[in-house]
OpenMM code with the backbone's topology and positions (N, CA, C; nanometers):
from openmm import Vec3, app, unit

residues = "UNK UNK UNK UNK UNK UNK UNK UNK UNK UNK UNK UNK UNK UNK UNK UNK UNK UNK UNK UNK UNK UNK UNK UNK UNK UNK UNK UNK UNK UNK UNK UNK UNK UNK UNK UNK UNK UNK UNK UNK UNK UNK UNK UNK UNK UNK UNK UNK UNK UNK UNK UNK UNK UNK UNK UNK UNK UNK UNK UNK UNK UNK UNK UNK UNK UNK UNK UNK UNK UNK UNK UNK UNK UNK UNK UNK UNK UNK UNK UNK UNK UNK UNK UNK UNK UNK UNK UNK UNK UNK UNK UNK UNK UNK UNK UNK UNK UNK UNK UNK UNK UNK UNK UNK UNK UNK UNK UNK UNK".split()
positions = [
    Vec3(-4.4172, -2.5175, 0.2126),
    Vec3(-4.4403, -2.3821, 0.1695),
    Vec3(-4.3282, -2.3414, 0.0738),
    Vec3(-4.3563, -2.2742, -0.0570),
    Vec3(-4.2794, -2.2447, -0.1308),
    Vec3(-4.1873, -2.0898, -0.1378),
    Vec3(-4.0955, -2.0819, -0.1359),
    Vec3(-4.0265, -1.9437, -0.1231),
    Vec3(-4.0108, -1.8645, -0.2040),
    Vec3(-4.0527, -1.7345, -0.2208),
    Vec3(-4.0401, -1.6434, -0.3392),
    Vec3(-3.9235, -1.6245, -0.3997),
    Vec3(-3.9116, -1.6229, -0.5118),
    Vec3(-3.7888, -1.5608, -0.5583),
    Vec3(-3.7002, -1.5206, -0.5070),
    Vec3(-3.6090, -1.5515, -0.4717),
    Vec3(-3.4836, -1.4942, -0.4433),
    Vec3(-3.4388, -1.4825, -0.3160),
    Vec3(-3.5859, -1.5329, -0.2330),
    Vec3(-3.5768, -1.5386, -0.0858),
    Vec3(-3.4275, -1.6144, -0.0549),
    Vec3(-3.4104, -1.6417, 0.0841),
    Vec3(-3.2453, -1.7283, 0.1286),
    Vec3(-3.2928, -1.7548, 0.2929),
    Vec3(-3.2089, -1.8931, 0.2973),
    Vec3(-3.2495, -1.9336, 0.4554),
    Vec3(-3.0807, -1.8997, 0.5019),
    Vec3(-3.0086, -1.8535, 0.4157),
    Vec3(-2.8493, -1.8282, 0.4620),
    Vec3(-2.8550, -1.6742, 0.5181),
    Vec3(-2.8045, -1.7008, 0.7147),
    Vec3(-2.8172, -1.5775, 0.7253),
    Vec3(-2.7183, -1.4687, 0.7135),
    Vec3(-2.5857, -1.5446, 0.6963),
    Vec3(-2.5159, -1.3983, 0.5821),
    Vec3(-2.5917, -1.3434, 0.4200),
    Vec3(-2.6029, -1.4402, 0.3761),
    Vec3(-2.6958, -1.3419, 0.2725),
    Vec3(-2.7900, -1.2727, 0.3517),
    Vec3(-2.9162, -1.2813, 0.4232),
    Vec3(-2.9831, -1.2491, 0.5054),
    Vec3(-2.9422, -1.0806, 0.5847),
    Vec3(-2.8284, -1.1055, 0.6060),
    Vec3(-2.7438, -0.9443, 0.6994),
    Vec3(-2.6840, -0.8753, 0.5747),
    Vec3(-2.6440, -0.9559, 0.4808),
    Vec3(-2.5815, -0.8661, 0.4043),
    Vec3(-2.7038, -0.7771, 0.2672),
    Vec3(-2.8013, -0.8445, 0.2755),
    Vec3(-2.8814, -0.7742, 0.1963),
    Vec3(-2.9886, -0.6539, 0.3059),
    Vec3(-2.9566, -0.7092, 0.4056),
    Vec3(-3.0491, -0.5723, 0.5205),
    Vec3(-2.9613, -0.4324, 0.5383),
    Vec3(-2.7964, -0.4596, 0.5937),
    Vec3(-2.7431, -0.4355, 0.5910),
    Vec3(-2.6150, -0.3668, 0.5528),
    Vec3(-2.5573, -0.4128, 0.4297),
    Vec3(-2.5027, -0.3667, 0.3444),
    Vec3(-2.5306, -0.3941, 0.1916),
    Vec3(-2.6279, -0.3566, 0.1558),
    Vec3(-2.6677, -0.3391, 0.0965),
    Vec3(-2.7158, -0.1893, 0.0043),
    Vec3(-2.6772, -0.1018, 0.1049),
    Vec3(-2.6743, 0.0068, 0.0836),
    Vec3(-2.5251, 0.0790, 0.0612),
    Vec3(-2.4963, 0.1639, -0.0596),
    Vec3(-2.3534, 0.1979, -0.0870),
    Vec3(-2.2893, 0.2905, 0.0194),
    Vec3(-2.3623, 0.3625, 0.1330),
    Vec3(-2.3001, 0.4017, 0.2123),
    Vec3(-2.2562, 0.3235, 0.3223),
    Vec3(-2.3126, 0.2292, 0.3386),
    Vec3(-2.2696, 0.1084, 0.4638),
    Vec3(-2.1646, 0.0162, 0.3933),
    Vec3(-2.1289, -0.0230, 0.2756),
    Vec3(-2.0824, -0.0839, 0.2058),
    Vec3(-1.9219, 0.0114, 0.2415),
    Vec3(-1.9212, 0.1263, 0.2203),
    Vec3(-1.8016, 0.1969, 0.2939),
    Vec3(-1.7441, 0.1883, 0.4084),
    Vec3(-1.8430, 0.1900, 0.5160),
    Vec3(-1.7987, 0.1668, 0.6081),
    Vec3(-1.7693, 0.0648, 0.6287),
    Vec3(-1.8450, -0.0642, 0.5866),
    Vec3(-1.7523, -0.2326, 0.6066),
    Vec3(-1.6597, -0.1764, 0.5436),
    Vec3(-1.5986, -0.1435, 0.4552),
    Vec3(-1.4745, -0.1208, 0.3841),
    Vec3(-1.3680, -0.0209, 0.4666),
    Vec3(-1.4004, 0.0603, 0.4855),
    Vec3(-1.3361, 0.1542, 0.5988),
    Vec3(-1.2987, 0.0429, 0.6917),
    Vec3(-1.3816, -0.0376, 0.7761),
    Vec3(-1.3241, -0.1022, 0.8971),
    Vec3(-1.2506, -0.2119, 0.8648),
    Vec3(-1.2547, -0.2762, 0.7167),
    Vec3(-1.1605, -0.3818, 0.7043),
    Vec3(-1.0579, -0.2973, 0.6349),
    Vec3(-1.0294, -0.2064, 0.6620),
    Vec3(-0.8514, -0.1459, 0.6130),
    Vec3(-0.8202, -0.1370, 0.7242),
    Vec3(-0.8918, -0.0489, 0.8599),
    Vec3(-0.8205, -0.0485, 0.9495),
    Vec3(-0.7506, -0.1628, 1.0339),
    Vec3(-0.8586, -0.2776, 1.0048),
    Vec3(-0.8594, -0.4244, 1.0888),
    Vec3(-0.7129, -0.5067, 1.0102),
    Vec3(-0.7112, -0.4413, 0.8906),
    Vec3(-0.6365, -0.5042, 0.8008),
    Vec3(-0.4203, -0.4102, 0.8789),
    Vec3(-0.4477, -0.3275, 0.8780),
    Vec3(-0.3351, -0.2576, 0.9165),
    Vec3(-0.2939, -0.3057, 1.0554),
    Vec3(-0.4141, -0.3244, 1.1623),
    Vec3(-0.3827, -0.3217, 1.2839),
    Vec3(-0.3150, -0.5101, 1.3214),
    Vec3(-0.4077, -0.6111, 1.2239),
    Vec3(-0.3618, -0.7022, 1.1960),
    Vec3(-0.1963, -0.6926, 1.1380),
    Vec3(-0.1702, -0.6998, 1.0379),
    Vec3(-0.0233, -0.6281, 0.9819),
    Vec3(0.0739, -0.5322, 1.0734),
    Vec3(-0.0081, -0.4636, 1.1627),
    Vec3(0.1464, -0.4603, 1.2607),
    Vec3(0.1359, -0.5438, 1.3825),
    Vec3(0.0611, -0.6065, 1.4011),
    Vec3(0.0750, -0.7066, 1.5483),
    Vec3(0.1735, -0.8528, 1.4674),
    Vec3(0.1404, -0.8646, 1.3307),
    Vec3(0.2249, -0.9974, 1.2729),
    Vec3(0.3665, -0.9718, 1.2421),
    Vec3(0.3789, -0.8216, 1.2411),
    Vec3(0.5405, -0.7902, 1.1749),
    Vec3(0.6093, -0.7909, 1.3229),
    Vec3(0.5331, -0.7248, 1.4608),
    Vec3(0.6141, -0.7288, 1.5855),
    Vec3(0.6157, -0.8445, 1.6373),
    Vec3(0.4826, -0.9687, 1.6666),
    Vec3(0.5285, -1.0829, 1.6861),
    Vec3(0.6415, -1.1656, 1.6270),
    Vec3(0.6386, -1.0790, 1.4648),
    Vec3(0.7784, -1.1996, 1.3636),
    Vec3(0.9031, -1.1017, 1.4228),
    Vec3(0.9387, -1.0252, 1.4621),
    Vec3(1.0492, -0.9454, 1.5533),
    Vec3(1.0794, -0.9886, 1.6502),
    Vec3(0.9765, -1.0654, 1.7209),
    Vec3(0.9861, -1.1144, 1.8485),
    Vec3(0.9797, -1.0421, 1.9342),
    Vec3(0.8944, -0.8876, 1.9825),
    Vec3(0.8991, -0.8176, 2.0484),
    Vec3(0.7959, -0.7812, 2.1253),
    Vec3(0.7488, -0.7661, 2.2121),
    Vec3(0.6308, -0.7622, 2.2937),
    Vec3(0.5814, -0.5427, 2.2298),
    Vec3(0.4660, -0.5728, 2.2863),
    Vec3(0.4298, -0.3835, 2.2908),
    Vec3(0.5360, -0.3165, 2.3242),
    Vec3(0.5562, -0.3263, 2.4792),
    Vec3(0.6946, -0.2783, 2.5319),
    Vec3(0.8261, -0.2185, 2.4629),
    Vec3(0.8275, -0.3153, 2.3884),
    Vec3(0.9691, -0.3666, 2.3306),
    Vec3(0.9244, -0.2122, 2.1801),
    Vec3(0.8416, -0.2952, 2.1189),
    Vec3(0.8617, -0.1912, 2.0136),
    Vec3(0.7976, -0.0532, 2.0328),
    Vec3(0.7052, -0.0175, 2.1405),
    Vec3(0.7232, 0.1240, 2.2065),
    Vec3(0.8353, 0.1739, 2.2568),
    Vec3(0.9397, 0.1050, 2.2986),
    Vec3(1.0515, 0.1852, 2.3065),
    Vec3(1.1351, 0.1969, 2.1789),
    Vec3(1.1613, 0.1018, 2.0877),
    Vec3(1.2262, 0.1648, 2.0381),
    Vec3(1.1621, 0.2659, 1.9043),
    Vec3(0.9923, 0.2819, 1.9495),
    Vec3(0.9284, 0.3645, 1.8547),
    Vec3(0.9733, 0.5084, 1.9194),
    Vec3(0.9579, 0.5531, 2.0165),
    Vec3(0.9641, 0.6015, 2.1161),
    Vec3(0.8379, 0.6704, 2.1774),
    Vec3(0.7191, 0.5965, 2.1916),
    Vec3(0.6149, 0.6131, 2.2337),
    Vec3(0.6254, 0.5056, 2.3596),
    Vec3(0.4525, 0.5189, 2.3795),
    Vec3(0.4070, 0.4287, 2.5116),
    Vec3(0.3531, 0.2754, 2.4498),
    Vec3(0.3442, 0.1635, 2.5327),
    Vec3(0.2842, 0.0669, 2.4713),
    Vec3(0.1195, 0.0687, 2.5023),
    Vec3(0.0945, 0.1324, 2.5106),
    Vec3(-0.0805, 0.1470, 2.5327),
    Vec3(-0.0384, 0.2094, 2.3799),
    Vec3(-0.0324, 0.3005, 2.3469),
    Vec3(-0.0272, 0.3530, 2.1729),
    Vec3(-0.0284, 0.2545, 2.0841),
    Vec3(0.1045, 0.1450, 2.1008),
    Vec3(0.0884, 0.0793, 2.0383),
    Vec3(-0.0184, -0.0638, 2.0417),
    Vec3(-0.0364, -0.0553, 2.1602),
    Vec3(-0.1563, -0.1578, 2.2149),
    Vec3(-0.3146, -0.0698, 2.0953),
    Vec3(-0.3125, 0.0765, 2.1032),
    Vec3(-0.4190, 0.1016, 2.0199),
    Vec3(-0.4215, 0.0952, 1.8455),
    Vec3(-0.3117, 0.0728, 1.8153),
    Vec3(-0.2817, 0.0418, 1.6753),
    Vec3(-0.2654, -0.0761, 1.6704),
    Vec3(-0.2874, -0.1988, 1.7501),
    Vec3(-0.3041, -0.3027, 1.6923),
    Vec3(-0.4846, -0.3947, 1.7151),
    Vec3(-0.5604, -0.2253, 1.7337),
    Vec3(-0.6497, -0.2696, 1.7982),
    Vec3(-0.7223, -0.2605, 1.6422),
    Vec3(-0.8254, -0.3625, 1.6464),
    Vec3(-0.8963, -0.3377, 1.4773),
    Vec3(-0.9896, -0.2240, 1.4871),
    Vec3(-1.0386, -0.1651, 1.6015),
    Vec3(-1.1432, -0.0877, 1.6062),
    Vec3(-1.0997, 0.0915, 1.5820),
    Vec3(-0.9494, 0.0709, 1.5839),
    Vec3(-0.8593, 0.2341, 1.6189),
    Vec3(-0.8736, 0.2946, 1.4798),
    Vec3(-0.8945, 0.3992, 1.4703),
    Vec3(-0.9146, 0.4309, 1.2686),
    Vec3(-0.8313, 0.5792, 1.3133),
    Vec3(-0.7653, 0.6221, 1.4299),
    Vec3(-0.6585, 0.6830, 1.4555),
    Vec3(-0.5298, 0.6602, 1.3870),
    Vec3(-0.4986, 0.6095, 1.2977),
    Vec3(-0.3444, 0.5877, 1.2131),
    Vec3(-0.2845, 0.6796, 1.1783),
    Vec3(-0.2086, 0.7355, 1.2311),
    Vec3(-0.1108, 0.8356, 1.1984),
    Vec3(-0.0169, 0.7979, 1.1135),
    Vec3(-0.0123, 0.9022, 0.9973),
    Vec3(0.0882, 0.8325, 0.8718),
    Vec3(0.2467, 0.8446, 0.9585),
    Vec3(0.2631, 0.9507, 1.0429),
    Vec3(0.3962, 0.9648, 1.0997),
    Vec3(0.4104, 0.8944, 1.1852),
    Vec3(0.3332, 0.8483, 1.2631),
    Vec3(0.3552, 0.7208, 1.3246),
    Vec3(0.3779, 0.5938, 1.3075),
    Vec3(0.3179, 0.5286, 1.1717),
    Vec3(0.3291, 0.4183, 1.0925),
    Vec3(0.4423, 0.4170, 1.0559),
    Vec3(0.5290, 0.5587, 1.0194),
    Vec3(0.6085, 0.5531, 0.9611),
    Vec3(0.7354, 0.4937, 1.1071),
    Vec3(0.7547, 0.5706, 1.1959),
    Vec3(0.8025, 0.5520, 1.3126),
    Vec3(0.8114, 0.4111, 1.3289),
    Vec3(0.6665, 0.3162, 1.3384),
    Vec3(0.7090, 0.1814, 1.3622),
    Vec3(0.7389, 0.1148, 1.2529),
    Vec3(0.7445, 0.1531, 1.1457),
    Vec3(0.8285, 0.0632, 0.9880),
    Vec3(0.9618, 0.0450, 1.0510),
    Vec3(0.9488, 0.1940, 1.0708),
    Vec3(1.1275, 0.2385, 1.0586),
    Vec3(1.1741, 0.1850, 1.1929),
    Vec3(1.1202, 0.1305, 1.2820),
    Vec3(1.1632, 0.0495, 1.4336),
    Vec3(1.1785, -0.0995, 1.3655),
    Vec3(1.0749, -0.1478, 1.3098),
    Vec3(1.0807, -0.2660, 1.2380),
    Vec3(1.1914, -0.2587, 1.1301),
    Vec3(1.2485, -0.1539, 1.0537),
    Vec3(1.3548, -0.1738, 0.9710),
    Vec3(1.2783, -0.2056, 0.8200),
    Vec3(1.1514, -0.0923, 0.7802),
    Vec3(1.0612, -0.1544, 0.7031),
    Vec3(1.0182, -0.0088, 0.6707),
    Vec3(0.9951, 0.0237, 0.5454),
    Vec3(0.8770, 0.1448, 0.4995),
    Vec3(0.7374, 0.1421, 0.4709),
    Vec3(0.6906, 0.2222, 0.4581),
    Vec3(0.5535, 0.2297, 0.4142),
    Vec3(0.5167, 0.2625, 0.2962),
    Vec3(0.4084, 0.1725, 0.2224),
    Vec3(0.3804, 0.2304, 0.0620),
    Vec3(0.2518, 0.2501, 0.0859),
    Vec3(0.1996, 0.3986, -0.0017),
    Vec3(0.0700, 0.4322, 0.0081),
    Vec3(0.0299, 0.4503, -0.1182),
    Vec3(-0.0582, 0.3471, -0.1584),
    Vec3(-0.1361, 0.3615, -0.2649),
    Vec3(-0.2790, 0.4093, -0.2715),
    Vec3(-0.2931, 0.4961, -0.4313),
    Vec3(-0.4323, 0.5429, -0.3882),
    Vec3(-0.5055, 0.4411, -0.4693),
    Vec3(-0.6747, 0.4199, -0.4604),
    Vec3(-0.7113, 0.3109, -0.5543),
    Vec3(-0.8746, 0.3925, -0.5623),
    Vec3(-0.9001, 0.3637, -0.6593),
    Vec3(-1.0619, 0.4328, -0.6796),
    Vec3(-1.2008, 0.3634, -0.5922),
    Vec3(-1.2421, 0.4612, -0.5416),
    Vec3(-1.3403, 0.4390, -0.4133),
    Vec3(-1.4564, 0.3665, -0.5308),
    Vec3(-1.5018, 0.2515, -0.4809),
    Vec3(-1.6426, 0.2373, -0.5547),
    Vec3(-1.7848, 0.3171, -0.5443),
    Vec3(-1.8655, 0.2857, -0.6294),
    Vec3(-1.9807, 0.3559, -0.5996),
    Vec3(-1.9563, 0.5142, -0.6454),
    Vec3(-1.8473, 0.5711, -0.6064),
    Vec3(-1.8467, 0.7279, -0.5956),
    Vec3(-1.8399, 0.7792, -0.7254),
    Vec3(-1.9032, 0.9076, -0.7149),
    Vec3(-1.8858, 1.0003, -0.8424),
    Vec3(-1.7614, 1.0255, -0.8541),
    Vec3(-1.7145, 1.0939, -0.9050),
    Vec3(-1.5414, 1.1356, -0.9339),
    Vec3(-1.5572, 1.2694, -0.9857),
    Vec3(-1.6900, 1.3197, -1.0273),
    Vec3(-1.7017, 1.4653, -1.0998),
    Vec3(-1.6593, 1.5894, -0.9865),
    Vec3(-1.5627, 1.6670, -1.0269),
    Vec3(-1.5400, 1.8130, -0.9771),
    Vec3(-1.6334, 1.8792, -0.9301),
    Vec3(-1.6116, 1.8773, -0.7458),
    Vec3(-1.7013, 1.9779, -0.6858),
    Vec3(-1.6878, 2.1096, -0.7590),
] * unit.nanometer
topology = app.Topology()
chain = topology.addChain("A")
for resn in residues:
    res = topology.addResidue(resn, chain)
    for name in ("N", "CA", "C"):
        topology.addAtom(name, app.Element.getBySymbol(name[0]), res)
Protein backbone atom coordinates (compact mmCIF):
# COMPACT_ATOMS: atom_id res chain seq x y z
CA UNK A 1 0.00 0.00 0.00
CA UNK A 2 1.28 3.30 -0.99
CA UNK A 3 1.46 6.38 1.44
CA UNK A 4 0.22 9.79 0.71
CA UNK A 5 2.28 12.54 0.65
CA UNK A 6 3.92 13.45 3.40
CA UNK A 7 2.46 10.76 5.52
CA UNK A 8 5.50 9.30 8.31
CA UNK A 9 5.73 5.90 10.12
CA UNK A 10 8.17 8.05 12.68
CA UNK A 11 6.23 8.53 15.73
CA UNK A 12 7.91 11.73 16.85
CA UNK A 13 7.07 13.28 13.68
CA UNK A 14 3.68 11.63 14.25
CA UNK A 15 3.21 13.64 18.07
CA UNK A 16 4.83 16.47 16.92
CA UNK A 17 2.58 17.28 14.01
CA UNK A 18 -0.78 16.34 16.30
CA UNK A 19 0.58 18.03 18.95
CA UNK A 20 2.71 20.80 18.57
CA UNK A 21 1.98 21.83 15.86
CA UNK A 22 -0.03 24.45 16.89
CA UNK A 23 1.80 27.97 17.95
CA UNK A 24 0.19 27.97 21.23
CA UNK A 25 1.42 24.47 22.35
CA UNK A 26 4.69 25.17 20.71
CA UNK A 27 4.97 27.74 23.85
CA UNK A 28 4.29 25.74 26.19
CA UNK A 29 6.96 22.94 25.08
CA UNK A 30 9.06 26.02 25.23
CA UNK A 31 7.93 27.32 28.56
CA UNK A 32 8.67 23.76 30.07
CA UNK A 33 12.08 23.36 28.51
CA UNK A 34 13.34 26.72 30.26
CA UNK A 35 12.07 25.64 33.36
CA UNK A 36 13.56 21.92 32.95
CA UNK A 37 16.53 23.75 31.66
CA UNK A 38 17.10 25.98 35.00
CA UNK A 39 16.07 23.25 37.37
CA UNK A 40 18.68 20.99 35.52
CA UNK A 41 21.44 23.96 35.93
CA UNK A 42 20.99 24.21 39.56
CA UNK A 43 21.06 20.49 40.57
CA UNK A 44 24.67 20.43 38.26
CA UNK A 45 26.16 23.64 39.90
CA UNK A 46 25.22 22.01 43.68
CA UNK A 47 26.33 18.51 42.80
CA UNK A 48 29.82 20.36 41.25
CA UNK A 49 29.90 22.12 45.03
CA UNK A 50 29.57 18.96 46.41
CA UNK A 51 26.62 19.72 48.49
CA UNK A 52 23.56 17.79 49.13
CA UNK A 53 19.84 19.91 49.31
CA UNK A 54 20.59 20.25 52.95
CA UNK A 55 23.76 21.71 52.57
CA UNK A 56 22.81 24.44 50.13
CA UNK A 57 19.39 25.20 51.95
CA UNK A 58 21.27 26.24 54.69
CA UNK A 59 23.48 28.23 53.48
CA UNK A 60 20.56 29.71 51.14
CA UNK A 61 18.73 30.11 54.16
CA UNK A 62 15.66 28.29 53.23
CA UNK A 63 14.35 24.61 53.64
CA UNK A 64 15.61 21.72 51.44
CA UNK A 65 12.18 20.68 50.23
CA UNK A 66 12.41 24.45 48.43
CA UNK A 67 15.25 23.59 47.09
CA UNK A 68 14.25 19.96 46.33
CA UNK A 69 11.29 22.07 44.29
CA UNK A 70 13.65 24.07 42.17
CA UNK A 71 15.42 21.34 41.01
CA UNK A 72 12.29 19.76 40.09
CA UNK A 73 11.69 20.22 36.05
CA UNK A 74 7.99 20.47 36.57
CA UNK A 75 8.27 23.79 39.28
CA UNK A 76 7.69 27.05 36.94
CA UNK A 77 7.67 28.76 40.61
CA UNK A 78 11.31 30.54 40.10
CA UNK A 79 11.71 33.29 42.08
CA UNK A 80 14.16 35.82 40.61
CA UNK A 81 15.12 36.59 44.48
CA UNK A 82 15.59 33.36 45.17
CA UNK A 83 17.79 32.34 42.21
CA UNK A 84 19.52 35.07 43.15
CA UNK A 85 20.03 33.75 46.91
CA UNK A 86 21.31 30.38 45.54
CA UNK A 87 23.96 32.05 42.89
CA UNK A 88 25.04 34.01 45.63
CA UNK A 89 25.36 30.59 48.08
CA UNK A 90 27.10 29.07 45.06
CA UNK A 91 29.41 32.24 44.78
CA UNK A 92 27.80 32.88 41.20
CA UNK A 93 25.23 35.61 39.65
CA UNK A 94 22.50 35.59 37.54
CA UNK A 95 22.15 36.99 33.89
CA UNK A 96 18.76 37.71 32.49
CA UNK A 97 18.35 38.01 29.03
CA UNK A 98 15.38 39.02 27.10
CA UNK A 99 15.04 37.26 23.54
CA UNK A 100 12.00 37.64 21.10
CA UNK A 101 9.09 35.19 21.68
CA UNK A 102 8.33 33.43 18.28
CA UNK A 103 5.18 33.38 16.52
CA UNK A 104 4.05 36.59 18.53
CA UNK A 105 2.86 39.88 17.33
CA UNK A 106 4.98 42.62 18.93
CA UNK A 107 2.31 45.45 17.90
CA UNK A 108 1.19 47.90 20.89
CA UNK A 109 -1.81 46.90 22.84
Amino acid sequence: MKKPPGATENAVEILRRRHYSRPERRKELEAERRNAEISRELYTLRIQAGWTQRELARRVGTTPSVISRLEDEGYEGHSLTLLRRVAHALGMSIKVEFVPEEDRDLQPA
